[in-house]
DRENDO-1510 file (C-alpha; in Angstrom, 1 decimal, always signed):
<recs>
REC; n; res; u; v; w
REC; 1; UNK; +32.6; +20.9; -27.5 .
REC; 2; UNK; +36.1; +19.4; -26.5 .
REC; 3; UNK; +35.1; +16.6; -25.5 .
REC; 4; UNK; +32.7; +15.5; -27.7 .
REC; 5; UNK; +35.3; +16.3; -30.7 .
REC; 6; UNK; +38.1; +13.9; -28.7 .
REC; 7; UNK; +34.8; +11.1; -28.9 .
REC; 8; UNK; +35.1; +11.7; -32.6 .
REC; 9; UNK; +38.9; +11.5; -32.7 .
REC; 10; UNK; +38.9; +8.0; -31.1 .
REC; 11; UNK; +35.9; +6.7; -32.7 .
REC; 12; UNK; +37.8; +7.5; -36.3 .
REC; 13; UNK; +40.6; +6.1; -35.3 .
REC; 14; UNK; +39.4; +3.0; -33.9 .
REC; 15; UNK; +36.9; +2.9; -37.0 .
REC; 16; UNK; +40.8; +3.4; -39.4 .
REC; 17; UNK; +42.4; +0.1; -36.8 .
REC; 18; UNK; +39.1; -2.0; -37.6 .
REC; 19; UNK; +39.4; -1.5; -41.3 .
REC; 20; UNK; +43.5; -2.3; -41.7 .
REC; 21; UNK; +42.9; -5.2; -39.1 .
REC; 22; UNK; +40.0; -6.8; -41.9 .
REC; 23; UNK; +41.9; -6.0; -44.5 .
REC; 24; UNK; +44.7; -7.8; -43.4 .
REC; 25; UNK; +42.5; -11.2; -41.9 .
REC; 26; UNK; +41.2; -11.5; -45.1 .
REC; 27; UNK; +45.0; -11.5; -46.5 .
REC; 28; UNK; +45.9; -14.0; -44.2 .
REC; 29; UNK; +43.0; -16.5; -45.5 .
REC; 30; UNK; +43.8; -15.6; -49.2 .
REC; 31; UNK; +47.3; -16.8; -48.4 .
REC; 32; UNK; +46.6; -19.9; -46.0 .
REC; 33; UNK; +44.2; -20.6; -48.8 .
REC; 34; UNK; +47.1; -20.1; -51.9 .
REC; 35; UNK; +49.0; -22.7; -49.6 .
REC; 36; UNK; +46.4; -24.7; -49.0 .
REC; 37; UNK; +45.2; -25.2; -52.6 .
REC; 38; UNK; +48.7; -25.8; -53.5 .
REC; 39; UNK; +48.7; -28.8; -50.7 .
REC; 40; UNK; +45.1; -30.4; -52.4 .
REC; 41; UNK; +43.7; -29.1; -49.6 .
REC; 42; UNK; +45.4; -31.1; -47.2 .
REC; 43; UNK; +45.2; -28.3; -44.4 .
REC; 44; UNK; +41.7; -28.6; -44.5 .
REC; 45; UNK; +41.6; -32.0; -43.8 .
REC; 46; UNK; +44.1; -31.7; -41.1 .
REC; 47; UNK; +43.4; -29.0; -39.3 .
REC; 48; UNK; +39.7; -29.0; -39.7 .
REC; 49; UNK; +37.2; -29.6; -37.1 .
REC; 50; UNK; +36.9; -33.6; -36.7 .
REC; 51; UNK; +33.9; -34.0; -34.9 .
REC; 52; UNK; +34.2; -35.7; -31.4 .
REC; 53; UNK; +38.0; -36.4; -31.9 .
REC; 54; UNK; +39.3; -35.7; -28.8 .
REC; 55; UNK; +42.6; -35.2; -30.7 .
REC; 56; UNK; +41.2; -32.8; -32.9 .
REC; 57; UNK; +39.3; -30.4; -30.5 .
REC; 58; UNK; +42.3; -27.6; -30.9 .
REC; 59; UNK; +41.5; -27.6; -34.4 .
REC; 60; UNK; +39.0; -24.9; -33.6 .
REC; 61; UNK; +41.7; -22.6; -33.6 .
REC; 62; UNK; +42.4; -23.3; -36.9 .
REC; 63; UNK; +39.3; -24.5; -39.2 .
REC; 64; UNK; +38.3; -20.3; -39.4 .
REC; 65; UNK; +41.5; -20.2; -41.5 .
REC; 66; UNK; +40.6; -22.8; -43.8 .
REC; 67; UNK; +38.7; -23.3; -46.6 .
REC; 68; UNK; +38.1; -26.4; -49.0 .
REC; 69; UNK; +37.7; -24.2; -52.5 .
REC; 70; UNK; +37.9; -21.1; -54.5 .
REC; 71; UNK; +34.3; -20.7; -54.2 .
REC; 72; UNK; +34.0; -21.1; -50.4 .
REC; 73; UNK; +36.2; -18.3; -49.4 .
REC; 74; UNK; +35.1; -16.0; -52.2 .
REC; 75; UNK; +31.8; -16.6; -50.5 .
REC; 76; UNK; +32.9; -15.8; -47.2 .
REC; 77; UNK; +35.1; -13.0; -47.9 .
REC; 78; UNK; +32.8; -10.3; -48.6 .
REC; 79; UNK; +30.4; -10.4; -45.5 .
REC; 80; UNK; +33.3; -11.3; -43.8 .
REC; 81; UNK; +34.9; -7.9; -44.1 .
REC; 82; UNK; +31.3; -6.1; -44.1 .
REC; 83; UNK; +30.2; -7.7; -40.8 .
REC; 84; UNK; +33.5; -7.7; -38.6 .
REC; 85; UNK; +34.6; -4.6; -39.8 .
REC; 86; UNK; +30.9; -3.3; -38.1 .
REC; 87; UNK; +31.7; -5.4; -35.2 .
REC; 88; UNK; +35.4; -3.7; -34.6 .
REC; 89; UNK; +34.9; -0.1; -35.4 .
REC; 90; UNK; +33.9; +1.4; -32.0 .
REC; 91; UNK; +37.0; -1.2; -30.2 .
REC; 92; UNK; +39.2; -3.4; -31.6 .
REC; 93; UNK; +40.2; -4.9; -28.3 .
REC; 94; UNK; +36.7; -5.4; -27.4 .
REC; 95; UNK; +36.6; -7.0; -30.5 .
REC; 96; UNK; +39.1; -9.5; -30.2 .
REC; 97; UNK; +37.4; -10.9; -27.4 .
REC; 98; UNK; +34.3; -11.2; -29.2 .
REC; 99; UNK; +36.0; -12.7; -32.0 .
REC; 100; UNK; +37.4; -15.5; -29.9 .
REC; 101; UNK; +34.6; -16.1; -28.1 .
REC; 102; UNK; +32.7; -16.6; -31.3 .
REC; 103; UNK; +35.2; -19.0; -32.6 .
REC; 104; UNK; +35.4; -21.3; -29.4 .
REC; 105; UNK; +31.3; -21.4; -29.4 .
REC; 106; UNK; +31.1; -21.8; -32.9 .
REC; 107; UNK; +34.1; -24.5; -32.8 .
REC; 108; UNK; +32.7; -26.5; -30.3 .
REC; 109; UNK; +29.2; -26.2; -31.1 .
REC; 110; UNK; +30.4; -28.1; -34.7 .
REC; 111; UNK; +33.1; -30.5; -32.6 .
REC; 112; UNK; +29.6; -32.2; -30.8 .
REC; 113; UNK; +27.0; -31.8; -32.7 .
REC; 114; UNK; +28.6; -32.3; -36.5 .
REC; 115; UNK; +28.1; -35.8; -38.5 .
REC; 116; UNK; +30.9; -38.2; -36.8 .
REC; 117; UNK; +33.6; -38.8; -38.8 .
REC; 118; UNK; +33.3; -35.2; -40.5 .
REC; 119; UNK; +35.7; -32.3; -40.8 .
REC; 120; UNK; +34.8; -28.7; -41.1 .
REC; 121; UNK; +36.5; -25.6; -41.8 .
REC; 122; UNK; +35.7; -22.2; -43.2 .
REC; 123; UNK; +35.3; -18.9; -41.7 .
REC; 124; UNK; +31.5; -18.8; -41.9 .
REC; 125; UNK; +30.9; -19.7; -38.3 .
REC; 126; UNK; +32.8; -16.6; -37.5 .
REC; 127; UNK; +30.7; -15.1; -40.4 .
REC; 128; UNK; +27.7; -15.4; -38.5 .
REC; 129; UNK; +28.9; -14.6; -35.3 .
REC; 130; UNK; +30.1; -11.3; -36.3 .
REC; 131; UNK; +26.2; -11.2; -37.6 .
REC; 132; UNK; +24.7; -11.8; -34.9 .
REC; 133; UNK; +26.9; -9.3; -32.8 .
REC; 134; UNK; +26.1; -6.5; -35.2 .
REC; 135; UNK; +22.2; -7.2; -34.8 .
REC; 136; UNK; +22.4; -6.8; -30.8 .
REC; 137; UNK; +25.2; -4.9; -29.6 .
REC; 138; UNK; +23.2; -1.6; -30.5 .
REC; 139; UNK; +20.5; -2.8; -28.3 .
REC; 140; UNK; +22.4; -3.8; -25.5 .
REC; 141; UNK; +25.0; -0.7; -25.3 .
REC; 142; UNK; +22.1; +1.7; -26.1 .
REC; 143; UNK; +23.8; +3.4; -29.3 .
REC; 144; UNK; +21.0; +4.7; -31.5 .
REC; 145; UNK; +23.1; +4.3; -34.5 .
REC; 146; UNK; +24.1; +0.9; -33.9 .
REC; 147; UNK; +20.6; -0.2; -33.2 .
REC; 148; UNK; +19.8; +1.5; -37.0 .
REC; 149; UNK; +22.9; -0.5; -38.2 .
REC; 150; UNK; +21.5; -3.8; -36.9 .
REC; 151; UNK; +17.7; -3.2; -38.4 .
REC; 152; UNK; +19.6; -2.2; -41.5 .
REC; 153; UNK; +22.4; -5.6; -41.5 .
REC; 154; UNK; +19.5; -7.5; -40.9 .
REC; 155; UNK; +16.8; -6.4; -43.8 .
REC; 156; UNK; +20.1; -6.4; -46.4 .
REC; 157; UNK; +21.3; -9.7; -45.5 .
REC; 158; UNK; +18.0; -11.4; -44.5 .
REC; 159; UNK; +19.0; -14.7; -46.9 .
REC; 160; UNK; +22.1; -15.5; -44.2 .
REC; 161; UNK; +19.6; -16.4; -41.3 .
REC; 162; UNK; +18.5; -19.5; -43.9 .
REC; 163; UNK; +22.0; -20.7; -42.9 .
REC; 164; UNK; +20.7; -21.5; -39.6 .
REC; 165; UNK; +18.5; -23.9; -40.8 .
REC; 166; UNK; +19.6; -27.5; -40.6 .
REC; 167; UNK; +21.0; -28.4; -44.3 .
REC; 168; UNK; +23.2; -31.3; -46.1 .
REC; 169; UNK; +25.2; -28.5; -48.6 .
REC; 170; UNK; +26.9; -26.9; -45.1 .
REC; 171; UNK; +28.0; -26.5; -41.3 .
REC; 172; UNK; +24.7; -25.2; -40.7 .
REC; 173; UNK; +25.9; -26.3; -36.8 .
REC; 174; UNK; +28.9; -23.6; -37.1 .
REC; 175; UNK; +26.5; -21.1; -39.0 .
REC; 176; UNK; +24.0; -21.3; -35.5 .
REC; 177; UNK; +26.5; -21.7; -32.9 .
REC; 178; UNK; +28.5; -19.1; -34.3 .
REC; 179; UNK; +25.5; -17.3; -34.3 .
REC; 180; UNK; +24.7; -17.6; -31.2 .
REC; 181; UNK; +28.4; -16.8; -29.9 .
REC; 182; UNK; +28.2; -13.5; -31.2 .
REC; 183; UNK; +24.6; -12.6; -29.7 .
REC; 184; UNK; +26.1; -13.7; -26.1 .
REC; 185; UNK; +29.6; -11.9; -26.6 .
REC; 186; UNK; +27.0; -9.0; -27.5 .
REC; 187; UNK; +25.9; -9.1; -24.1 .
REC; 188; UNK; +29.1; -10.0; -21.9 .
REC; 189; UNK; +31.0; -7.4; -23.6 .
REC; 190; UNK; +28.6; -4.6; -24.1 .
REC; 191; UNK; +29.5; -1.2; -22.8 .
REC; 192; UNK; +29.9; -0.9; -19.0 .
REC; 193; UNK; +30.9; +3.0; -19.0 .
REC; 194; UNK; +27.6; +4.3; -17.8 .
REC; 195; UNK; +28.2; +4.7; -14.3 .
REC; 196; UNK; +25.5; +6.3; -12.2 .
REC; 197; UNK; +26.3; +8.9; -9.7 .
REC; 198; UNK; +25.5; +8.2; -5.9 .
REC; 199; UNK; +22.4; +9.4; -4.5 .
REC; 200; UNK; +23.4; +12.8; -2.5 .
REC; 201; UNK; +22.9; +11.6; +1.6 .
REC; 202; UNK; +19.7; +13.3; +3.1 .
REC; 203; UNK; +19.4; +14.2; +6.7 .
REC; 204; UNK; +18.8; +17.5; +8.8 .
REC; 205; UNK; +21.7; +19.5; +10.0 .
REC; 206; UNK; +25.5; +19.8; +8.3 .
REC; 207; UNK; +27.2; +16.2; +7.0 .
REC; 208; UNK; +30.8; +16.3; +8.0 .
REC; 209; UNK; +33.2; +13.5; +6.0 .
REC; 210; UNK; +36.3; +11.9; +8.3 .
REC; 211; UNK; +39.2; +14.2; +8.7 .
REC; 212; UNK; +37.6; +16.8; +6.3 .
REC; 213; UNK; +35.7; +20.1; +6.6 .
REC; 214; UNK; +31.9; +20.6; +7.1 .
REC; 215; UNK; +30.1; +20.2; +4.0 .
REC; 216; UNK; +27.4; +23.0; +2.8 .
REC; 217; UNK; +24.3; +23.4; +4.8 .
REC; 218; UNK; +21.2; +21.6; +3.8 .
REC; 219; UNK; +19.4; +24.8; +3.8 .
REC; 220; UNK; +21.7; +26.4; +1.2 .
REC; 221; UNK; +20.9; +25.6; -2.3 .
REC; 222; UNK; +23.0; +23.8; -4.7 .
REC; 223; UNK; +25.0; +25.7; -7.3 .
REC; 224; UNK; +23.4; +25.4; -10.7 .
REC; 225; UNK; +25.3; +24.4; -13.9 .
REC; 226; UNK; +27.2; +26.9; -15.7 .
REC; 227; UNK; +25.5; +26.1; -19.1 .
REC; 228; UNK; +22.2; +23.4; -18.6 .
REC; 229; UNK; +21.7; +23.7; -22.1 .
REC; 230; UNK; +25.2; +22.1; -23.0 .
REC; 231; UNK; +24.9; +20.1; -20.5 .
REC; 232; UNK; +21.3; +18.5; -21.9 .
REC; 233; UNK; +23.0; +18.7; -25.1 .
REC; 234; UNK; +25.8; +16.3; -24.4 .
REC; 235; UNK; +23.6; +14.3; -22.4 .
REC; 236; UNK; +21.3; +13.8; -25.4 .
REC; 237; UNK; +24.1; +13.1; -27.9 .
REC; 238; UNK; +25.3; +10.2; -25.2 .
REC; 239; UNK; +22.0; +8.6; -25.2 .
REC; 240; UNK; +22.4; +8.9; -29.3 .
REC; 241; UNK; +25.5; +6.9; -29.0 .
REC; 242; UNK; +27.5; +9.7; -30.7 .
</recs>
């Protein structure tokens, strides 16, 4: 199967571009961080999301980057890299887009709704959108496997959705807005490939196409496929999402 073995070529080396491009977000936190430590935290506080500061509102571009202690980017770290490397392994371009969109909904969603005169940074809204994109992309691109990685994301990590919950100890408004980013990038960029073939056209008599050559009779029937059990094979292993 040639073609299904180029699906596997692409998919492994998409799956190799998602892991190297975690691998090196999370080394550009640690080192914003090391810098940021080093400053008291002063990039937090000045590049963080001030809530309905009109002057602050391009700070959403940089709060993800920023983190207010040791224990708060230890903390997001690991799911960090477990949930966006998920989200980036069958396209990292898609996943860009999904990563953006999560941070300007999560962003925003913490700009109006945050405590006034708060500031907010950490990657957790990102955190959760990537979360919430694992759980539904599955379902709305129609990969089996994906679908079984969502149930699976969401029975391990089951304690993250009580960071939705309104709470005093964090940006629970980043945590659900982020959320929520990464169920709606789920659906705007879910996989569009599946095109369905025209309907052949039905009539008596011969259909003849502009400036071309009669087509077959109607009365003749249509050549078969070659091989109909490769071809329900492949079709089968589509619908699998392999």
């Amino acid at each position: 199967m040639g073609s299904d073995s180029r699906t596997a070529e692409i998919m492994i080396a998409e799956a190799r571009k998602a892991f190297w491009v975690m691998v090196g977000f999370l080394a550009l936190i640690w080192l914003v961080q090391i810098a940021n430590w080093a400053s008291g935290y002063s990039l937090s506080q000045s590049f963080g999301i001030a809530a309905r500061d009109p002057s602050r509102l391009p700070d959403i571009v940089t709060a993800p980057f920023l983190h207010w202690n040791w224990m708060h980017i230890e903390g997001n770290s690991g799911p960090l890299f477990v949930f966006g490397f998920l989200a980036a392994y069958r396209g990292v371009g898609r996943f860009l887009g999904v990563t953006a969109l999560i941070a300007a909904v999560s962003g925003l969603g913490v700009w109006f709704v945050a405590s006034p005169g708060s500031v907010t940074a950490g990657a957790s809204g990102v955190v959760f959108g990537y979360f919430g994109y694992v759980l539904v992309k599955g379902l709305f691109d129609r990969h089996t496997i994906d679908i079984v990685v969502g149930l699976v994301m969401a029975l391990c990590f089951a304690y993250q959705f009580t960071g939705l919950l309104p709470s005093d100890e964090f940006s629970w408004q980043g945590h659900l807005f982020g959320f929520v980013g990464g169920i709606v990038g789920g659906w705007i960029f879910r996989d569009g490939r599946r095109a369905t073939a025209p309907a052949p056209a039905t009539g008596p008599g011969v259909a003849r196409p502009v400036n071309g050559p009669a087509t077959r009779p109607l009365d003749r029937p249509a050549p078969t496929s070659a091989d109909p059990s490769r071809a329900a094979l492949l079709k089968e292993l589509d619908d699998m999402g392999l």
